[in-house]
Every structure is written in structure tokens, then in C-alpha cells.
C-alpha positions as CSV (number, residue, x, y, z in Angstrom):
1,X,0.0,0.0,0.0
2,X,1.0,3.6,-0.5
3,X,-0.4,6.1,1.7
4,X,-1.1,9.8,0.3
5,X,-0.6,11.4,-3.2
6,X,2.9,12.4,-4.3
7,X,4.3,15.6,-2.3
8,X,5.6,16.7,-5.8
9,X,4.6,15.8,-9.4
10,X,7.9,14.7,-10.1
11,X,9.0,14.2,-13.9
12,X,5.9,15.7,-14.2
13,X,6.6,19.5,-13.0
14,X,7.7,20.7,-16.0
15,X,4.4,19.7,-17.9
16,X,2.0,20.9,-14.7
17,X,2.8,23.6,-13.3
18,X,1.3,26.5,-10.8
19,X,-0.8,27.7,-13.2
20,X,-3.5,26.2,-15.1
21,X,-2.6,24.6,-18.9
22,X,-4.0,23.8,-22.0
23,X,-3.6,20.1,-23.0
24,X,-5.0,18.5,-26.0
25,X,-7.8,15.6,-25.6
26,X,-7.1,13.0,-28.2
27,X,-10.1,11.5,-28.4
28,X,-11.8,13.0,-31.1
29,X,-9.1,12.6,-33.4
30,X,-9.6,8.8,-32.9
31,X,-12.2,9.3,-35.5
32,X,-15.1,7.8,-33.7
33,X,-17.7,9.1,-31.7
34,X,-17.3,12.6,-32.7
35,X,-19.4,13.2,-35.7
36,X,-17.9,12.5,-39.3
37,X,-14.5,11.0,-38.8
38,X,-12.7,13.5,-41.7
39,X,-9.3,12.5,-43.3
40,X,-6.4,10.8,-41.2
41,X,-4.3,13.5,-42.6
42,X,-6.2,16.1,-40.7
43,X,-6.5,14.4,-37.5
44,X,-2.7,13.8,-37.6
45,X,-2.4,17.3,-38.5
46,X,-4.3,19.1,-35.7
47,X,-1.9,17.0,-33.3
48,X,1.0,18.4,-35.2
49,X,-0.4,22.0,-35.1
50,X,-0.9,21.8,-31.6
51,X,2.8,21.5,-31.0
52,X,3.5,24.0,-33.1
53,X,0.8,26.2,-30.3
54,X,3.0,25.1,-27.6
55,X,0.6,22.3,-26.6
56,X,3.0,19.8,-24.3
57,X,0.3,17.7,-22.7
58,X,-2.1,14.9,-24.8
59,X,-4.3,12.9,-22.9
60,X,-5.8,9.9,-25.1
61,X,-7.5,6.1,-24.5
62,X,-7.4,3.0,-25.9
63,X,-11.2,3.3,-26.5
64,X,-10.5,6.2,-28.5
65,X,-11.0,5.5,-32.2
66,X,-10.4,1.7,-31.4
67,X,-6.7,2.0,-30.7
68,X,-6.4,4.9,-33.9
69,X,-5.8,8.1,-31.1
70,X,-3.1,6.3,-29.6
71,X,-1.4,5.4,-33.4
72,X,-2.2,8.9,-34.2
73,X,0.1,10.1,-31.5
74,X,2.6,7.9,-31.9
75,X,3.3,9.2,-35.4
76,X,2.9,12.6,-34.8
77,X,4.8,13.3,-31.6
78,X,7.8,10.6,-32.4
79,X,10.2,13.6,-33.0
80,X,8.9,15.5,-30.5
81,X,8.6,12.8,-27.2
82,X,11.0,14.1,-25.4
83,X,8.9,17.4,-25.3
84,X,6.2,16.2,-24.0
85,X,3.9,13.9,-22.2
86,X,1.7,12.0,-22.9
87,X,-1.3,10.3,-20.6
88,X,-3.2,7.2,-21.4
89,X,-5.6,5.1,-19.7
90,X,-6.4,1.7,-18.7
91,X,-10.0,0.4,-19.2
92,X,-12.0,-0.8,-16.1
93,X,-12.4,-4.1,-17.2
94,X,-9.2,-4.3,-18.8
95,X,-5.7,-6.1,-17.0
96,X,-3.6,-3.3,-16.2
97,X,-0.2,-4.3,-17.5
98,X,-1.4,-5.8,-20.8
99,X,-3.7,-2.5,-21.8
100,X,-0.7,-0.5,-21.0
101,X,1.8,-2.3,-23.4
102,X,-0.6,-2.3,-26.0
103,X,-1.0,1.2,-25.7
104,X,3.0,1.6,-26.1
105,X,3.4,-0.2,-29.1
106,X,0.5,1.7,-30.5
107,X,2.4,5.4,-29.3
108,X,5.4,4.0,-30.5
109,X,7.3,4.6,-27.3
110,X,8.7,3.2,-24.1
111,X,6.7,4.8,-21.2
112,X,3.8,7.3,-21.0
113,X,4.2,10.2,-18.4
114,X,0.8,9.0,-17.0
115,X,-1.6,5.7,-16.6
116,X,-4.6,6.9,-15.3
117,X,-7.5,4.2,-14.7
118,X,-10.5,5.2,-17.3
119,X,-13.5,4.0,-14.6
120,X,-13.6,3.0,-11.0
121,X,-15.9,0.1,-11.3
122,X,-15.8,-3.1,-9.7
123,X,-12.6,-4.6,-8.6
124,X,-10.9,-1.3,-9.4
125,X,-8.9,-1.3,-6.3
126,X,-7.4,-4.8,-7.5
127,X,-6.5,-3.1,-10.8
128,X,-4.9,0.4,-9.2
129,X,-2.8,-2.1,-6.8
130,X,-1.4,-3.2,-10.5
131,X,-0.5,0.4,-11.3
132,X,2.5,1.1,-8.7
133,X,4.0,-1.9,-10.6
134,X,4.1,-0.4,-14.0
135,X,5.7,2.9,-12.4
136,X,8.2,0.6,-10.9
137,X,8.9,-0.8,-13.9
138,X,9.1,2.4,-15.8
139,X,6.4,2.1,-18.0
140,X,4.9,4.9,-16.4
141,X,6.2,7.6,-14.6
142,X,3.1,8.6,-12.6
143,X,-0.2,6.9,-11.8
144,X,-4.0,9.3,-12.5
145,X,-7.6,8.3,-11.9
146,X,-10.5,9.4,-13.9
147,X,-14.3,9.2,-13.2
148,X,-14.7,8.3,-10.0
149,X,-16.7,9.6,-6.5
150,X,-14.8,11.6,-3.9
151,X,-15.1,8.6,-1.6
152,X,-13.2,6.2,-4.2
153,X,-10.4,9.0,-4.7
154,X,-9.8,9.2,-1.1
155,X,-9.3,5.5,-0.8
156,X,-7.1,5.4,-4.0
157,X,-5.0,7.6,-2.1
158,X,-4.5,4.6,0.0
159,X,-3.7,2.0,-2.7
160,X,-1.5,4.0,-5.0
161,X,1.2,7.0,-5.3
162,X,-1.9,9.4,-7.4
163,X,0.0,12.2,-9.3
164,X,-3.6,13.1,-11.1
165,X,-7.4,13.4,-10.9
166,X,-9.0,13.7,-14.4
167,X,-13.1,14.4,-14.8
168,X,-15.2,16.6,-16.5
169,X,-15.8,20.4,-15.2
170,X,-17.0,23.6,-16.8
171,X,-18.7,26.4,-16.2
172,X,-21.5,24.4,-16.1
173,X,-21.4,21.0,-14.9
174,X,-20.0,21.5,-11.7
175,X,-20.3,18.4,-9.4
176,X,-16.5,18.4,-8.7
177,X,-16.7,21.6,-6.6
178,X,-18.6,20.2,-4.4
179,X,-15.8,17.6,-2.9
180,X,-13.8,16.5,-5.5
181,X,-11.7,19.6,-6.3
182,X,-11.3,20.9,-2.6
183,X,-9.9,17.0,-2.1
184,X,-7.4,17.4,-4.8
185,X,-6.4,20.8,-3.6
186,X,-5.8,19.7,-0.4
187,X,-4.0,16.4,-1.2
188,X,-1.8,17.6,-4.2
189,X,-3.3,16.1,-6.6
190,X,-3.0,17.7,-10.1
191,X,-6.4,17.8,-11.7
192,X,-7.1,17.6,-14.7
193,X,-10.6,18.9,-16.5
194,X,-12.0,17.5,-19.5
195,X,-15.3,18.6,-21.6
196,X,-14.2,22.0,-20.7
197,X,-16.3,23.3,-23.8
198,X,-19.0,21.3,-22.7
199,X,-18.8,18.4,-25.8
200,X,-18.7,21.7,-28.2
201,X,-22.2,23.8,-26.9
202,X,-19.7,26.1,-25.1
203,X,-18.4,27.2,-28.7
204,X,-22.1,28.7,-29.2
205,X,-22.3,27.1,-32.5
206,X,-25.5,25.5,-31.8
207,X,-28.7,27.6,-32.1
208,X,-31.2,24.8,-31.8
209,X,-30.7,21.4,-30.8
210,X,-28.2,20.0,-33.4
211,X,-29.0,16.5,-35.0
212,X,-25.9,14.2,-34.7
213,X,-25.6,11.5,-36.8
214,X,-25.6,7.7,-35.0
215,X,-22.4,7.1,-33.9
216,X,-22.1,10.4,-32.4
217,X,-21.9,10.2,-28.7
218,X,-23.3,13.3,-28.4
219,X,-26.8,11.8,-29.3
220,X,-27.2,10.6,-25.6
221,X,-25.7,13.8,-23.5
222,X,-29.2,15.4,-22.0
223,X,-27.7,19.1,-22.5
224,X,-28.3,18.6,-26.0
225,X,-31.5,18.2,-25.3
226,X,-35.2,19.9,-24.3
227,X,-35.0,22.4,-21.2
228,X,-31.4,21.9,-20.9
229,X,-30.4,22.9,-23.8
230,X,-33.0,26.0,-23.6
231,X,-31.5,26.7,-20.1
232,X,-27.9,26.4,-21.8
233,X,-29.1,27.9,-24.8
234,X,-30.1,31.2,-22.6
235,X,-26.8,31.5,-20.6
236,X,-24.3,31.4,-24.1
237,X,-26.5,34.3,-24.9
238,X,-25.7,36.2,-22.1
239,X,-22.2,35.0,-22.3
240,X,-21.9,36.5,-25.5
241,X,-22.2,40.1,-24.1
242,X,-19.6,39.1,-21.4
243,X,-17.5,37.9,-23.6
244,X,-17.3,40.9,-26.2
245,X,-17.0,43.3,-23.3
246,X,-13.5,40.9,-22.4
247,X,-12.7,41.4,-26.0
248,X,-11.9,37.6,-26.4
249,X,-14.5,34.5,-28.0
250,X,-17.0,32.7,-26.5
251,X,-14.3,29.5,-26.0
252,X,-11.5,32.3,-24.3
253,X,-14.4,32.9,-22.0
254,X,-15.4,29.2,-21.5
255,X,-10.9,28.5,-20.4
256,X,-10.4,31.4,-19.3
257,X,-13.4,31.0,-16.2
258,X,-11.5,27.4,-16.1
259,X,-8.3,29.0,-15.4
260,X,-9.5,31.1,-12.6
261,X,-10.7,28.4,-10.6
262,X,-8.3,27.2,-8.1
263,X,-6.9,23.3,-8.1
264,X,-7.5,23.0,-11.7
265,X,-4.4,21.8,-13.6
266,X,-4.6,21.1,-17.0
267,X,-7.7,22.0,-19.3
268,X,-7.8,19.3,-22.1
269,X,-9.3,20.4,-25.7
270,X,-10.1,18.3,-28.0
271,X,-9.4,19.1,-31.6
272,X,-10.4,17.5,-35.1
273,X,-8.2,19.3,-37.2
274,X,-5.9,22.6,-37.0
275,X,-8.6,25.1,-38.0
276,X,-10.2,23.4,-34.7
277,X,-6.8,23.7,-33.2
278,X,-6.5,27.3,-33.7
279,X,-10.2,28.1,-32.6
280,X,-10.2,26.6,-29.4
281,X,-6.2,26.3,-28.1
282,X,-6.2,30.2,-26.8
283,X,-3.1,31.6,-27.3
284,X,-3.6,34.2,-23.9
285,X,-3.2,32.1,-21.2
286,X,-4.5,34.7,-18.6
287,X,-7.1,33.3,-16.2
288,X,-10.4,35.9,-16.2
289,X,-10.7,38.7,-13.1
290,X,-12.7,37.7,-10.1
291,X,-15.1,40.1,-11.5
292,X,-16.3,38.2,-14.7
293,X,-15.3,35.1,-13.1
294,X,-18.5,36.7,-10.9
295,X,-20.5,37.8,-13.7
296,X,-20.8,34.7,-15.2
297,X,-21.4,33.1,-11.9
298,X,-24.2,35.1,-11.6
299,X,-25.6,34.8,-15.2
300,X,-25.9,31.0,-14.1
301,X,-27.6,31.1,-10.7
302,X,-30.5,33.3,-12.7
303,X,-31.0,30.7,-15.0
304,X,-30.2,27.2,-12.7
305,X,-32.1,28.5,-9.8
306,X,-32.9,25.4,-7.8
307,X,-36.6,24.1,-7.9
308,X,-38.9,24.3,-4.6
309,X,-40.9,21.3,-3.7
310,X,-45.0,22.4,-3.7
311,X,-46.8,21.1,-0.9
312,X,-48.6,18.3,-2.7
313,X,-45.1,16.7,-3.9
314,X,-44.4,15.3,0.0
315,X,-47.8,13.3,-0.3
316,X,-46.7,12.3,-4.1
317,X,-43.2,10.7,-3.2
318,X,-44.2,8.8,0.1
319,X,-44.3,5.6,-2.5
320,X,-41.2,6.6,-4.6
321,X,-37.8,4.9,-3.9
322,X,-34.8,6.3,-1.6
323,X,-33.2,8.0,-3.7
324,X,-36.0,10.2,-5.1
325,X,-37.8,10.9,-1.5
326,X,-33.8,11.9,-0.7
327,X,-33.9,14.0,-3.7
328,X,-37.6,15.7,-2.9
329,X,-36.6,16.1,0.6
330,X,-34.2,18.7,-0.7
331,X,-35.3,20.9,-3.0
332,X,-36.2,23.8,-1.0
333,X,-35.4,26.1,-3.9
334,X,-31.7,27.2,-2.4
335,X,-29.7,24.1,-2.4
336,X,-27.7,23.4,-5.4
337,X,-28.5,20.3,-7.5
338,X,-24.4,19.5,-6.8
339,X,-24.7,19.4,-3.6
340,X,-28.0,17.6,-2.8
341,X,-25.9,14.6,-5.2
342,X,-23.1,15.1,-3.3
343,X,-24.5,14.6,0.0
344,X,-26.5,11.6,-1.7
345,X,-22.4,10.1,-2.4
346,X,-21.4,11.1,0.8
347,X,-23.5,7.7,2.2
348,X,-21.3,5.4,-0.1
349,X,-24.1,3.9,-2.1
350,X,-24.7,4.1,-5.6
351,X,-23.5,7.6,-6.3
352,X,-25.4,10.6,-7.7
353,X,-24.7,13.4,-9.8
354,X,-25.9,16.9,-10.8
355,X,-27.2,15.4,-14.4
356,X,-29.7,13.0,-12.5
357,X,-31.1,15.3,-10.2
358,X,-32.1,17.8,-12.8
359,X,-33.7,15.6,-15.3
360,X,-35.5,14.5,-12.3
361,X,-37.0,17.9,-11.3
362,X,-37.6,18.8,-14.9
363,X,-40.2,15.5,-15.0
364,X,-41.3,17.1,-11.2
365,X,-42.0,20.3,-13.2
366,X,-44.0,19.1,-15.9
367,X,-46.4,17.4,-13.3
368,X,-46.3,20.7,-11.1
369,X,-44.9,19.2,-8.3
370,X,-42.0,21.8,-7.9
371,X,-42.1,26.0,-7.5
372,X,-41.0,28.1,-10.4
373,X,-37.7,26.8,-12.0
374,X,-35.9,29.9,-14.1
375,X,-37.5,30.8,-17.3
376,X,-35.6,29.2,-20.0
């Protein structure tokens, strides 16, 4: 066993530092699950272009593209490895030290600066006991976790030397604030954000729900849909003017209220090709003011303001199951839908998140069981 994260991020200082980066996310250029694949060429090229921005960090899977992310990589940063890192994953399901050389034949190198475990599912303390050997062995010079409940990441920090956290955080899906961030922050753990851009909505190109062709994961993300994409919908609007008034886009807005937010490490982007490359990978690194950072925190609350239970909705639930009478119990129209989830994982059951609770109170809403939600 291996009490605590790593006091230091070792050989990984110089690719993490005090301030918050820009990484690259390589899973779209796996060509799958993204939308139309487009030409190998270009995928390899937005990689290659996002050198040339002074990109040193690329985070990728083996489930990305099948294994093709991974042989992207490989090809594109051979001349460049000793520049910079690169972070793969293991699968949940998958033996440890197996997936990881596959994934090094398929980079074309020796070691990857990180293994992270994709999932903490079952057995996952069995495989993250596996990890400290391939750091022993050099085939990975620090260990991350992704996906997983505060309560998990404090007992990894038991099993294994963590140098990482990875899971999604923007401006708005927000369940890490709630315990996962502050536990990073206070155990050194670099963290690392993905879907910073919210799977693309926070690049505003989207004026009505967009139809994405099968295949495209984005079919099943609830944001693209109904009142939460309205709700959304209404905030980028309001964004908009924030944005101008910064003189930067939309996106600057989106990274730059990422870098202002303390504990966050690295911001990975994902890219298809280099005119994606030079849209999203900001050149200005500065972090927004408290004073937008504010602005925008406001223009949310308006719009999310959390539902209040109508008196009939206590008789209503008294046959519903745990987890919705726990739900119902709580909406009093102050607490945040990240926290009631939070203090629903805090029992170390089946773990909640934001995303459940408020497709739950929109069906509340359309029965009139809950108080006025913000007008979307």
C-alpha cells in the first residue's frame, strides 16, 4: 500500500505547473464518436499543429477510435517525445499491465508520463494495486484516476502514489466543486478537466438542438436536449455580451473562467483538425478577473435557480424509492442540485450526480410538483 498522493509531481513539473494549462484531448481525433471522422491527414495534423501552439500535454485512450488516437500520436509526436507527455488510460475491465503495453506499441514509445484508470468500477482497487507496478517498472512515470466519486479518490489515495485526478468540469457541470476539487487541492493532486467546452455547446455554434448523426456520442448527453439545452441555450446568450465586453470568444471565456478556478491543472481540448486547433487552443493564457469570473457566476444562478418542492409533492413521493424521496426532501429552492448529489455520495451507495437530479426535477415540473424553475 502507499499512503497519500505524491508531495511533488515529479518528472511531471515541468508539464503541470502553478498555473493552469492547455492540454490537448485526443479522443476526437480517434475518428469515432465525434461526428464524421474527416481525413487521417487532418487528424494527424491538428496534433502536429498543436505542437506548433506550444501544446506539451495529450491525454488519449485506448477506446478512442479503437486504438487509432493512440497510433495517431505515436506518429505525430515521435520527433517531439522528449517534449512532452503523454497520458493514457487503462479500461475498467481491462488487466492493467497488458492494456498498458498495447497502448505503447500503438504510441510508438517506451513509457507514458501517466496511466490513469479510465473508470472506478468493480474490482478497481485490484487493478490500481497493478498500477504502482508499471511505475516501478518504468512504464509509467506517474499513476491518474478518472471518473470516480470523492469517496473512491480518497481510498485510491491509500492503494497508490496518485500524481492526477482527471473528470469533467466547466462552467456548467459543476459536481467536482462540491468535494472533488477541494480533495485534490488539499492532497496535491494535479487535476485535470475534460469537456471544458461542454462536448462543443460552449463554442455557441449551436442555435437549436443539433442533430448528430448515429455514432455520435453526443446523441445521448441530456444538455443537448429539451430544457437543458434551452436553459444552456439562454446563458451562451448572455455569455456573448460578457464575452465581447473581455474582447476575447466565447471559448477564451469558457478556459479562461476554467483557469481562474483554483486546483484545476490542465484544461484538455479536444481538436479535429488545425482550423479546430486554432479556434479553441487560446493563445492568452490569462485566467479571467474575479469580477467576470463573478459575472458569469451570476448569469448561471439566474438561469439554474434550484426548484422548490410544492406542498402536494411530499404526499406524491411517500411511494417513490430512496433515492427520489432523498432527492424531494431537498429541494427547497436554495440548495444546489451539486450538492444535494453530493450529500446523496457522501453515504457510499450508488453515487449521484448533478445530471440526474435535474432531469429529475424537470419531469417534477411538468407534473407541477415543484415551484417556479428559471425561465428558460
Amino acid at each position: 500500500m502507499h499512503e497519500g498522493a505524491r508531495t511533488d509531481l515529479g518528472p511531471l513539473s515541468r508539464f503541470l505547473g502553478a498555473e493552469p494549462r492547455l492540454g490537448f484531448g485526443a479522443w476526437a481525433v480517434g475518428g469515432a464518436g465525434w461526428g464524421a471522422a474527416g481525413a487521417e491527414r487532418e487528424r494527424e495534423a491538428a496534433i502536429r499543429r498543436a505542437v506548433e501552439c506550444g501544446i506539451t500535454f495529450f491525454d488519449t485512450a485506448p477506446t478512442y477510435g479503437g486504438g487509432e488516437s493512440e497510433r495517431l500520436l505515436g506518429r505525430a509526436l515521435h520527433a517531439d517525445r522528449a517534449d512532452v507527455a503523454i497520458a493514457t488510460k487503462v479500461g475498467p475491465r481491462d488487466e492493467p499491465r497488458a492494456s498498458l503495453e498495447a497502448s505503447l506499441r500503438r504510441l510508438d514509445t517506451d513509457y507514458v508520463d501517466v496511466v490513469q484508470l479510465h473508470e472506478a468500477l468493480e474490482r478497481w482497487e485490484w487493478q490500481l494495486e497493478k498500477f504502482h507496478t508499471l511505475q516501478v517498472a518504468g512504464k509509467a512515470l506517474a499513476l491518474g484516476l478518472c471518473n470516480a466519486t470523492h469517496l473512491q479518490l480518497e481510498r485510491a489515495l491509500r492503494i497508490a502514489p496518485l500524481a492526477t485526478y482527471q473528470a469533467a468540469y466547466n462552467l456548467f457541470d459543476r459536481d467536482v466543486e462540491e468535494r472533488d476539487l477541494p480533495l485534490c487541492r488539499d492532497r496535491r493532486l494535479a487535476f485535470l478537466a475534460y469537456r471544458p467546452l461542454a462536448a462543443g455547446l460552449l463554442t455557441g455554434k449551436y442555435a437549436a438542438p443539433p442533430p448528430f448523426p448515429e455514432g455520435d456520442h453526443r446523441r445521448q448527453i441530456y444538455w443537448f436536449k429539451g430544457k437543458e439545452f434551452a436553459r444552456r441555450s439562454c446563458v451562451i446568450e448572455r455569455l456573448r455580451a460578457i464575452a465581447q465586453r473581455e474582447g476575447i470568444s466565447l471559448i477564451g471565456l469558457a478556459l479562461g473562467w476554467l483557469r481562474a478556478q483554483p486546483g484545476v491543472g490542465m484544461i484538455l481540448v479536444g481538436a479535429k483538425n488545425s482550423a479546430q486547433v486554432d479556434q479553441t487552443f487560446i493563445a492568452d493564457p490569462r485566467p479571467l478577473t474575479p469580477d467576470t469570473v463573478a459575472h458569469i457566476d451570476a448569469v448561471i444562478a439566474d438561469v439554474f435557480r434550484p426548484a422548490r418542492a410544492m406542498p402536494q409533492l411530499g404526499d406524491a413521493a411517500q411511494t417513490w424509492g430512496e433515492r427520489e424521496r432523498f432527492i424531494v426532501s431537498r429541494l427547497d429552492g436554495k440548495t444546489r442540485y451539486e450538492a444535494i448529489a453530493a450529500s446523496w455520495t457522501d453515504r457510499g451507495e450508488q453515487p449521484m450526480i448533478a445530471a440526474q437530479v435535474k432531469v429529475f426535477v424537470d419531469q417534477l415540473a411538468e407534473h407541477g410538483l415543484v415551484g417556479p424553475i428559471a425561465d428558460s
